[in-house]
One Martini backbone bead per residue (centre of mass of N, CA, C, O) as a GRO file, in nm:
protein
   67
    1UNK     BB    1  -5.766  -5.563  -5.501
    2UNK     BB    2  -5.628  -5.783  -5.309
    3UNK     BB    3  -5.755  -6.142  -5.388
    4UNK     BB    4  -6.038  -6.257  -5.407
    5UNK     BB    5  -6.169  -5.967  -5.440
    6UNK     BB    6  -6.275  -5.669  -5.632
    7UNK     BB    7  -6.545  -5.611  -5.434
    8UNK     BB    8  -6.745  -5.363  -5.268
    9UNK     BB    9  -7.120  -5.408  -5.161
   10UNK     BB   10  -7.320  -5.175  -4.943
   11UNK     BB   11  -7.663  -5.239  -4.897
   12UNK     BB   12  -7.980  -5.098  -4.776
   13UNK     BB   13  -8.230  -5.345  -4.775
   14UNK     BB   14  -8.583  -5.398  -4.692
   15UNK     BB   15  -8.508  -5.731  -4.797
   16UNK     BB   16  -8.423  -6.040  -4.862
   17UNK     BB   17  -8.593  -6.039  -5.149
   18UNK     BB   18  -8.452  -5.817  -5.250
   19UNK     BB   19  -8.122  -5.936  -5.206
   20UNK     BB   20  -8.196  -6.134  -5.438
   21UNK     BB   21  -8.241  -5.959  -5.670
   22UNK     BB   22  -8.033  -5.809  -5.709
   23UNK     BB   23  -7.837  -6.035  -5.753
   24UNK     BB   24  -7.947  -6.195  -5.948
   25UNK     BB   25  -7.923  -5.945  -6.167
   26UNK     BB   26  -7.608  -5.923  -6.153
   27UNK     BB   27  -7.559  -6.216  -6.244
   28UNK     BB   28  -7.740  -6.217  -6.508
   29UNK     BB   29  -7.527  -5.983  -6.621
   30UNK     BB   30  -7.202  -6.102  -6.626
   31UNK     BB   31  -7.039  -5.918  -6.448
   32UNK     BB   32  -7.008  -6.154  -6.209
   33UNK     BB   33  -6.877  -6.435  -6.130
   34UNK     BB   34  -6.894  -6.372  -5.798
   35UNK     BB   35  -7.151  -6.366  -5.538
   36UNK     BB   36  -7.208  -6.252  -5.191
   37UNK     BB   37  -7.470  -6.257  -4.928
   38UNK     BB   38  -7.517  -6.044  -4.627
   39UNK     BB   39  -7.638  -6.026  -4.317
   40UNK     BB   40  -7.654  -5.803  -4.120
   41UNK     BB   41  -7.647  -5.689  -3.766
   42UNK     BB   42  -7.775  -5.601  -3.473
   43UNK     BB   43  -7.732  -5.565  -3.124
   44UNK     BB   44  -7.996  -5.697  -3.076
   45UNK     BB   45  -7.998  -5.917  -3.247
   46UNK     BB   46  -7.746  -6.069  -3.152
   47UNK     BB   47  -7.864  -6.100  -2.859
   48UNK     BB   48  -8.097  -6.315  -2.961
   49UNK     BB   49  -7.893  -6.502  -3.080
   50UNK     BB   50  -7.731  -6.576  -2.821
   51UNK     BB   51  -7.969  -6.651  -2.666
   52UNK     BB   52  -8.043  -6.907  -2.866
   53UNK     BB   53  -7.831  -7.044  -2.849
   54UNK     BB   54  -7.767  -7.098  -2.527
   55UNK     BB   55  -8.063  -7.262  -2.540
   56UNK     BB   56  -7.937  -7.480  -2.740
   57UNK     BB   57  -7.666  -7.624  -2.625
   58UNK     BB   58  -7.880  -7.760  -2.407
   59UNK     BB   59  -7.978  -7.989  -2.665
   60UNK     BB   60  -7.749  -8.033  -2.826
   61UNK     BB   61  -7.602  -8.257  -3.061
   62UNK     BB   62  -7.430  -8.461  -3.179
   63UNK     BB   63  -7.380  -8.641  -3.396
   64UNK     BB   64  -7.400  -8.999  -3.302
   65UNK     BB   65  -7.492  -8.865  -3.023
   66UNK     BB   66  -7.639  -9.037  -2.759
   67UNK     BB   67  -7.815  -9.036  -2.444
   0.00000   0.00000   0.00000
């Protein structure tokens, strides 16, 4: 690949501290110099999640902006 990374693998690992863990091992063996994990979501999720930011919105301030 021409760019910022060498190489992508996508893997379906069934939690959270498993892609820690892999990362983990990966990453003390020296073999890669960057490693970034991504957690995927279904479209399920996204829409929960964008349902959560949608009532969200209507509470956050921003920094220094008090009411």
């Amino acid at each position: 690949m021409l760019g910022a990374y060498d190489g992508i693998v996508v893997a379906d690992l069934p939690d959270l501290v498993s892609a820690a863990a892999v990362s983990i091992a990966v990453t003390s063996a020296g073999t890669f110099k960057h490693v970034e994990t991504h957690e995927l979501f279904t479209q399920q999720q996204l829409g929960h999640a964008l349902e959560k930011a949608k009532n969200l919105t209507q509470v956050y301030q921003l920094p220094g902006q008090q009411s």
